[in-house]
Z-matrix of the N, CA and C atoms (Angstrom, degrees):
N
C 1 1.439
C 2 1.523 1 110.83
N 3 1.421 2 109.69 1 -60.51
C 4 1.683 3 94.82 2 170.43
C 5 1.599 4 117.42 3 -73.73
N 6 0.942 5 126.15 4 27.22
C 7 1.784 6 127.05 5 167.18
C 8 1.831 7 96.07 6 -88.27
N 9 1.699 8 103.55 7 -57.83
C 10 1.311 9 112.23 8 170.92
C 11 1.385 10 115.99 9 -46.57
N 12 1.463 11 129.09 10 -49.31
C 13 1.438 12 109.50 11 178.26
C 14 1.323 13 133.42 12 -59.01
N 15 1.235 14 110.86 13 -27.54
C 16 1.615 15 113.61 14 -165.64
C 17 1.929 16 92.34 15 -86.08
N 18 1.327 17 94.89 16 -32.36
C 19 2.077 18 88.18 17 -173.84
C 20 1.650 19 90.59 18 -54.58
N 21 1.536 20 133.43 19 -27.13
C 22 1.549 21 111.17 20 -153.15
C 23 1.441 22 98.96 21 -105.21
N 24 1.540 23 127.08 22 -22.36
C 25 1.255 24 132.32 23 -179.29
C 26 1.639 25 121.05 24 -113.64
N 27 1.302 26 108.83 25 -23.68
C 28 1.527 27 109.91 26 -176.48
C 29 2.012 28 88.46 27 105.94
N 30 1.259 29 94.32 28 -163.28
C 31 1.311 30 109.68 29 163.71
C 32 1.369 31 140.78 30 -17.89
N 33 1.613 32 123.21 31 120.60
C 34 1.175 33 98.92 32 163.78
C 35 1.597 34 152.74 33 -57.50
N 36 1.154 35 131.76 34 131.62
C 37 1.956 36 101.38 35 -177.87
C 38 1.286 37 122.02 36 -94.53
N 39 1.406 38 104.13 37 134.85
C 40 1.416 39 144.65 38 178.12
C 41 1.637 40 115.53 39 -109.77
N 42 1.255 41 109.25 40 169.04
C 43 1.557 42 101.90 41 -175.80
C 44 1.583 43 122.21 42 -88.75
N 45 1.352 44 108.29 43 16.74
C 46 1.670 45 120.06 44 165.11
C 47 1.470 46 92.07 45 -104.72
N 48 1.122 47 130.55 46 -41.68
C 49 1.718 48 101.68 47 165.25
C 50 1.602 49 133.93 48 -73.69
N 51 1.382 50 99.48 49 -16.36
C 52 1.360 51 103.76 50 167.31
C 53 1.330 52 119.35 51 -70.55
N 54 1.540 53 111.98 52 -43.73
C 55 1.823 54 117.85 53 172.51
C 56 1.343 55 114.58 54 -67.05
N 57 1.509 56 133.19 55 -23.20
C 58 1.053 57 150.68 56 144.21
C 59 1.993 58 109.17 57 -25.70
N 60 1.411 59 95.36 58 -82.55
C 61 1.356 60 111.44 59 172.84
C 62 1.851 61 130.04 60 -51.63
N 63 1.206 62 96.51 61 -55.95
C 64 1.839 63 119.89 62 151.27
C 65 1.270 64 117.03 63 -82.83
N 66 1.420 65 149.63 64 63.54
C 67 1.279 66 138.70 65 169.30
C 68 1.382 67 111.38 66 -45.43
N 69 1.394 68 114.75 67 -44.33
C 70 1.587 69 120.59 68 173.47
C 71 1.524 70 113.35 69 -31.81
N 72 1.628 71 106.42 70 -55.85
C 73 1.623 72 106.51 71 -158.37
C 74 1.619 73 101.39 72 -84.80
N 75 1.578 74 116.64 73 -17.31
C 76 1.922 75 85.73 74 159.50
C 77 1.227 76 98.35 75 -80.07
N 78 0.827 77 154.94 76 -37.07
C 79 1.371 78 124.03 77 169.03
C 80 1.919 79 143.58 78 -14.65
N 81 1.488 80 74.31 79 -48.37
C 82 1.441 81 95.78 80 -176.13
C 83 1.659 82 103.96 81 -123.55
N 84 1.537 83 102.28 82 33.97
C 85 1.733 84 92.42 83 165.17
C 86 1.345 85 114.11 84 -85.99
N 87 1.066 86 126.99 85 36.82
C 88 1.700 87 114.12 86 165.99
C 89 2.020 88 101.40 87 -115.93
N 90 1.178 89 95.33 88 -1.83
C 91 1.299 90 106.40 89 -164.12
C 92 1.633 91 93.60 90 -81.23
N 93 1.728 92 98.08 91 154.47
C 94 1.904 93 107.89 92 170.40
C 95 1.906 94 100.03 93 -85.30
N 96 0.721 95 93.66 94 139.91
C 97 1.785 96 107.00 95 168.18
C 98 1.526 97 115.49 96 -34.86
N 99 1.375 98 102.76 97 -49.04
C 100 1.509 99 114.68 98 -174.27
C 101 1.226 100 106.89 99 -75.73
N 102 1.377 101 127.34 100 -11.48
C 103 1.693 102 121.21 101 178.67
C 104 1.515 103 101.73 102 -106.57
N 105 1.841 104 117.78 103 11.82
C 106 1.856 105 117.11 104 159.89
C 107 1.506 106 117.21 105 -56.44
N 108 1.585 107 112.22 106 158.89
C 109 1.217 108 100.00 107 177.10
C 110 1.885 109 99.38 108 -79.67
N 111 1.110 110 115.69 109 -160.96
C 112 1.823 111 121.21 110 167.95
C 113 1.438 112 98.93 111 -71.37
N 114 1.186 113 123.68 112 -51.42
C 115 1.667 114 129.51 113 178.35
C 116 1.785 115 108.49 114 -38.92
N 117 1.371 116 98.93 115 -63.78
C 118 1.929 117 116.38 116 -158.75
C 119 1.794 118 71.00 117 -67.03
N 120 1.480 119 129.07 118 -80.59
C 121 1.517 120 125.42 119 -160.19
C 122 1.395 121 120.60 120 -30.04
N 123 1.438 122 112.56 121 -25.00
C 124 1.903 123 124.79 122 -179.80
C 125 1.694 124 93.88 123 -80.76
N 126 1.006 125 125.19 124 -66.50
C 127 1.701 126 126.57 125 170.16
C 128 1.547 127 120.67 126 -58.62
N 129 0.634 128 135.89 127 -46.39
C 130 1.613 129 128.19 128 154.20
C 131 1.825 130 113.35 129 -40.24
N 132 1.301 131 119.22 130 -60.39
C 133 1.482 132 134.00 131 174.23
C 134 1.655 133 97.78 132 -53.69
N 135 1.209 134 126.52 133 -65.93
C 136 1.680 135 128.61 134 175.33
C 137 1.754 136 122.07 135 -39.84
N 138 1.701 137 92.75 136 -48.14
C 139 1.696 138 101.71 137 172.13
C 140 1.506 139 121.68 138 -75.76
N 141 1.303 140 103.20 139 -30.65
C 142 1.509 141 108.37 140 169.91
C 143 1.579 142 120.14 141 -58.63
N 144 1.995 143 105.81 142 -33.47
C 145 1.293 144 98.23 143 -171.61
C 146 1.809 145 100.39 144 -82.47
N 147 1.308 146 99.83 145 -38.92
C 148 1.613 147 97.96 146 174.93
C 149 1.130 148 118.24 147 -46.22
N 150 1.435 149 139.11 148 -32.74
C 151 1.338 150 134.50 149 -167.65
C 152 1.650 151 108.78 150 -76.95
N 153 1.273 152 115.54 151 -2.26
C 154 1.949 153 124.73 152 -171.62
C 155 1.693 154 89.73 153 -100.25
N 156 1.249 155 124.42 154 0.98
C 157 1.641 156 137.43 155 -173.48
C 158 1.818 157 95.58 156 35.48
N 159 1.149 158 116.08 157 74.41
C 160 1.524 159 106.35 158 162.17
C 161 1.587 160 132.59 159 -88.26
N 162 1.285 161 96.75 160 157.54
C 163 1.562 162 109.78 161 -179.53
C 164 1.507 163 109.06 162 -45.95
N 165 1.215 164 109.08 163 -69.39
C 166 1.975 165 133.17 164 173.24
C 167 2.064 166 102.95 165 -99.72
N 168 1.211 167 98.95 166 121.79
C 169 1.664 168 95.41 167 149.64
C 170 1.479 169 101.48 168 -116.16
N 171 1.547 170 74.67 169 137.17
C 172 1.807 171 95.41 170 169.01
C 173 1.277 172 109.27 171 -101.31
N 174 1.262 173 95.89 172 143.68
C 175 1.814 174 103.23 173 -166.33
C 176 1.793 175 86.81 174 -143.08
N 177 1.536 176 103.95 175 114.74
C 178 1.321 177 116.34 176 -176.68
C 179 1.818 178 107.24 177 -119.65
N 180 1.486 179 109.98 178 129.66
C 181 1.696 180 115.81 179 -154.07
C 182 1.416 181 122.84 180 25.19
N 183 1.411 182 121.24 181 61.76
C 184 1.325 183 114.14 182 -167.49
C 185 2.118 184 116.00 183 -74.94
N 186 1.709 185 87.36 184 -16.43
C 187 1.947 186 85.14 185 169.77
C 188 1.862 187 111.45 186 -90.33
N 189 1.578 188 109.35 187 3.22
C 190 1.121 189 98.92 188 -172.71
C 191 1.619 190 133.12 189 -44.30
N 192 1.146 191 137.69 190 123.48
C 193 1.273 192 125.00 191 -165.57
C 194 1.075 193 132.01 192 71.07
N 195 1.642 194 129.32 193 -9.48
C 196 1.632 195 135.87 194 166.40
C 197 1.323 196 138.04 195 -81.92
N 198 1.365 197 111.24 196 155.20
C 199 1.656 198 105.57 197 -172.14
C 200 1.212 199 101.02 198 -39.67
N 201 1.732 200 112.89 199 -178.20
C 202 1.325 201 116.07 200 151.77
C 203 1.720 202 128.46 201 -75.34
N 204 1.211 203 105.36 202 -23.90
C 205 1.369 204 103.82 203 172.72
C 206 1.498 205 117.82 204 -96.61
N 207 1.399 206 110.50 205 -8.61
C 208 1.594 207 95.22 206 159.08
C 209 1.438 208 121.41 207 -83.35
N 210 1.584 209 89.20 208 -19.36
C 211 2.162 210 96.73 209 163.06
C 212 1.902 211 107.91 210 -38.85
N 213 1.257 212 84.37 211 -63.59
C 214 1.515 213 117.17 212 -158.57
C 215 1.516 214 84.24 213 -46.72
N 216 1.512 215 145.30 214 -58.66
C 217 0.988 216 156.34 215 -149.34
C 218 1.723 217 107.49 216 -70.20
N 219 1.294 218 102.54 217 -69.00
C 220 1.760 219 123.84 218 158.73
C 221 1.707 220 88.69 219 -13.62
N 222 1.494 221 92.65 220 -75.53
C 223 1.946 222 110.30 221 -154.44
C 224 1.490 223 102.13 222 -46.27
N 225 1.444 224 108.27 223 -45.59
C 226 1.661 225 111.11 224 -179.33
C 227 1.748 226 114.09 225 -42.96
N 228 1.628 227 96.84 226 -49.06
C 229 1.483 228 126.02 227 -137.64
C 230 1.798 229 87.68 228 -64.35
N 231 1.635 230 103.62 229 -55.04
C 232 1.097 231 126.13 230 -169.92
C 233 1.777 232 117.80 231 -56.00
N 234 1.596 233 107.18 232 -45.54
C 235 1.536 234 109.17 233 166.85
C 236 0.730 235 126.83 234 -68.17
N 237 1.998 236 121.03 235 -12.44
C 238 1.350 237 118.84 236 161.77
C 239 1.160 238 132.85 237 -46.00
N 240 1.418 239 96.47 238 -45.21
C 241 1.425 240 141.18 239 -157.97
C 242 1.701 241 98.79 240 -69.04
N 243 1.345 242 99.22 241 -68.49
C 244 1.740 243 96.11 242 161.00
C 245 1.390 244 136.86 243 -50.63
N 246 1.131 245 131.42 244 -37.13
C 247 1.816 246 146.50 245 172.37
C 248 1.154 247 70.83 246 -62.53
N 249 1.636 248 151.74 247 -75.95
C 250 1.627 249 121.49 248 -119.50
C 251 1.757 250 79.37 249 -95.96
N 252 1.382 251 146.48 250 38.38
C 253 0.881 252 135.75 251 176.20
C 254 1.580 253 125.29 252 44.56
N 255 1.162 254 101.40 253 40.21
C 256 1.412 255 107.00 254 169.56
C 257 1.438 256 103.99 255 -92.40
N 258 1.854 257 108.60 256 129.73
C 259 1.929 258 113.84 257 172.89
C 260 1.375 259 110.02 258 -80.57
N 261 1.116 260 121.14 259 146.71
C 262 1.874 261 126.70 260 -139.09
C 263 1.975 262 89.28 261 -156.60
N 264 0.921 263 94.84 262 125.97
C 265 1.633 264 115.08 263 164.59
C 266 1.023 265 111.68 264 -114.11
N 267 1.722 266 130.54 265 121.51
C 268 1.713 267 120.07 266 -163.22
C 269 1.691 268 80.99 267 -123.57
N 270 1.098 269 97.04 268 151.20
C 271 1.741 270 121.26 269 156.60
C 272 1.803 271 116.61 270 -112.87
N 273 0.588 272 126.85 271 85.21
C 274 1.223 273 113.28 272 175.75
C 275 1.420 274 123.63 273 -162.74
N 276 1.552 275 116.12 274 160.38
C 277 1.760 276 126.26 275 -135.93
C 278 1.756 277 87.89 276 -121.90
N 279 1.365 278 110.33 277 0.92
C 280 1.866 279 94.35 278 172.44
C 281 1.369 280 87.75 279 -105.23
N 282 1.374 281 117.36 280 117.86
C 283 1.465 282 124.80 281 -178.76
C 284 1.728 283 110.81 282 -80.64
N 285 1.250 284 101.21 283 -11.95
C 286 2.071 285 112.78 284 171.52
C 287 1.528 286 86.89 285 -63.80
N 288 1.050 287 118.43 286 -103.68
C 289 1.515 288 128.25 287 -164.95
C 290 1.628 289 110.50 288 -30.81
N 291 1.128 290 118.86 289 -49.46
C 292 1.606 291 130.02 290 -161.50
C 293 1.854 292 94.48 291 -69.55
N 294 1.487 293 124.70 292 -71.21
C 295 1.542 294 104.30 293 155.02
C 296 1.277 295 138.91 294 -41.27
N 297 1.411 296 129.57 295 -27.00
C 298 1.340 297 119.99 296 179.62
C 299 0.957 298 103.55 297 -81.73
N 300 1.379 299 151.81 298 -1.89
C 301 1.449 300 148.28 299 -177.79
C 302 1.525 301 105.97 300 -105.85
N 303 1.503 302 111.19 301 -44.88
C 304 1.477 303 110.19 302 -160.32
C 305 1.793 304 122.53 303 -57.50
N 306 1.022 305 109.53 304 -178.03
C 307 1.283 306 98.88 305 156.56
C 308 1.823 307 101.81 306 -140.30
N 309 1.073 308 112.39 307 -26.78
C 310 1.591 309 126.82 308 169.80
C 311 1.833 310 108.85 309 -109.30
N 312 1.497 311 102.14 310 145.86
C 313 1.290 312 81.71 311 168.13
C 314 1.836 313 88.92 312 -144.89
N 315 1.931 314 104.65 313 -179.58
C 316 1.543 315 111.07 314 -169.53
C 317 1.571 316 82.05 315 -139.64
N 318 1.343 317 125.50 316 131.72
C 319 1.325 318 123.59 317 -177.04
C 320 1.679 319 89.69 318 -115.66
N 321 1.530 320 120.44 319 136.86
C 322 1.521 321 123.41 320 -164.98
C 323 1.859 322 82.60 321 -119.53
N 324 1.263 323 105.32 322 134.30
C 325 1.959 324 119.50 323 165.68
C 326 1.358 325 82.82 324 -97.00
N 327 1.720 326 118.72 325 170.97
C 328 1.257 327 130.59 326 123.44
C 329 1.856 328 98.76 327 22.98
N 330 1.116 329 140.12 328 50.96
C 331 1.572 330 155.28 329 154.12
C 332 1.670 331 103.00 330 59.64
N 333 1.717 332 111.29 331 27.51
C 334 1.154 333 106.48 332 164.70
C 335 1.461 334 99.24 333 -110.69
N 336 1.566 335 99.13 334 154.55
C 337 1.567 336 99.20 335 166.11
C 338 1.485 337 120.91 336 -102.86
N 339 1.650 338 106.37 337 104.66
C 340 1.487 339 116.26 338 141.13
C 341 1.314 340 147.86 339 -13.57
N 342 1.168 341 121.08 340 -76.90
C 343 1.056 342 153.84 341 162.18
C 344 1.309 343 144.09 342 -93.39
N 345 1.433 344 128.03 343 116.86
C 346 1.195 345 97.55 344 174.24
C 347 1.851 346 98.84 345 -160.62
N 348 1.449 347 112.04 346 134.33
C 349 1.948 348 120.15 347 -159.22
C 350 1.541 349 92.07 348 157.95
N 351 1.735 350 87.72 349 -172.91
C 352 1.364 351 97.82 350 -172.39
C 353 1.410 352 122.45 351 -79.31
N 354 1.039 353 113.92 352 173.91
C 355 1.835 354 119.52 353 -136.57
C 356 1.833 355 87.50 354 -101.31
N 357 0.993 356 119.13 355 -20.29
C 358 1.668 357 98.45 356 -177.98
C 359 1.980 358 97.97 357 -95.05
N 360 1.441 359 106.73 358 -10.65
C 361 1.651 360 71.83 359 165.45
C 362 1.325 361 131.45 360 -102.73
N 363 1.524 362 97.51 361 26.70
C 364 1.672 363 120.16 362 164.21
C 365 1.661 364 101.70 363 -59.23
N 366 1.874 365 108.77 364 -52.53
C 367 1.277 366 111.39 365 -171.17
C 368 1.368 367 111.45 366 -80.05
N 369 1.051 368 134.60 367 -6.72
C 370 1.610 369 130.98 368 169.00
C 371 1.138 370 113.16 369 -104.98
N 372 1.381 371 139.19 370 39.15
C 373 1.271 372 142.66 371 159.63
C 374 1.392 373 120.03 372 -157.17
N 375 1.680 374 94.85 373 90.78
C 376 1.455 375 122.70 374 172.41
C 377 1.679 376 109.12 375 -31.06
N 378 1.317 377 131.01 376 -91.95
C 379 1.146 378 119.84 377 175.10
C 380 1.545 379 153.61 378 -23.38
N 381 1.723 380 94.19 379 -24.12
C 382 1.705 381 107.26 380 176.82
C 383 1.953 382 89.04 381 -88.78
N 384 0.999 383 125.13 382 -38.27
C 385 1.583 384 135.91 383 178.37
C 386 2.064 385 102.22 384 -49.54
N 387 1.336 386 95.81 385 -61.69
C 388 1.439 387 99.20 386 -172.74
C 389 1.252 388 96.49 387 -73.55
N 390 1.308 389 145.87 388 -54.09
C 391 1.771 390 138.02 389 -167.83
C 392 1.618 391 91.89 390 -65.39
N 393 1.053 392 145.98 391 -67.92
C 394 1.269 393 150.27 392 -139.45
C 395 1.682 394 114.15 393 -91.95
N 396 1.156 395 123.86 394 -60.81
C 397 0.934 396 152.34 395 -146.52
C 398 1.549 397 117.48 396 -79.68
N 399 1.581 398 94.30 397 -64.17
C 400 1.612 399 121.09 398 -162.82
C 401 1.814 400 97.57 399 -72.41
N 402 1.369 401 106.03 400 -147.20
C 403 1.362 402 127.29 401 179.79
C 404 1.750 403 111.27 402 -67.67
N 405 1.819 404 102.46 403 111.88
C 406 1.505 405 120.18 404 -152.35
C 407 1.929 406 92.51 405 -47.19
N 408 1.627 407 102.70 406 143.16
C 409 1.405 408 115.40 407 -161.36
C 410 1.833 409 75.45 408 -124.87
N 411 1.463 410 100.37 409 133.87
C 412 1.502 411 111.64 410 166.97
C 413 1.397 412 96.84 411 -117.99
N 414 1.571 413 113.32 412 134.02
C 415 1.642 414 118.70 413 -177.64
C 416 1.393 415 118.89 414 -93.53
């Protein structure tokens, strides 16, 4: 099983690939968790799950509550994450970021599912955008 992981991802992770990945958090490895900013706390939570080397990480609202450019950062962090072939389950309600990463997507109404295919013809079809997407529609 770990022969199989590294053929699908490369390397195992350890915490020189995590500081690698987070330069920020060696930075701040002498630091307690609770004195992270919300930004470093989303990357710390990400490296922690990387370090269990899983098959799928699930990464549930990972821009919740962050600047925009630590969004932007997340978004980076995450396509990394994909090129090195890591399988990634995203949750998330900023539909910018959540398409630029995806390659599949599941659009949830009111906890039914809508939608569900590949993630750029989320962006070429105005109508699933305006029913789904836009300003919450109660049926």
């Amino acid at each position: 099983m770990a022969q199989q992981r590294e053929k699908t991802t490369g390397k195992p992770w350890n915490v020189e690939r995590i500081y690698n990945m987070f330069p920020r958090l060696c930075e701040r490895h002498a630091q307690f968790a609770g004195t992270l900013s919300g930004g470093e706390l989303q990357m710390l939570a990400i490296g922690r799950a990387l370090m269990g080397n899983p098959r799928v990480l699930l990464l549930d609202e990972p821009s919740e509550g962050l600047a925009p450019l630590i969004v932007a950062e997340v978004g980076h962090t995450i396509r990394r994450l994909k090129e090195e072939g890591q399988s990634i389950v995203l949750v998330e309600q900023n539909i910018k970021l959540a398409l630029d990463v995806a390659d599949q997507a599941v659009i949830l109404n009111t906890g039914r599912c809508v939608f569900t295919g590949m993630a750029d013809h989320v962006l070429n079809n105005e109508e699933l955008i305006a029913q789904n997407l836009g300003v919450f529609h109660a049926e």
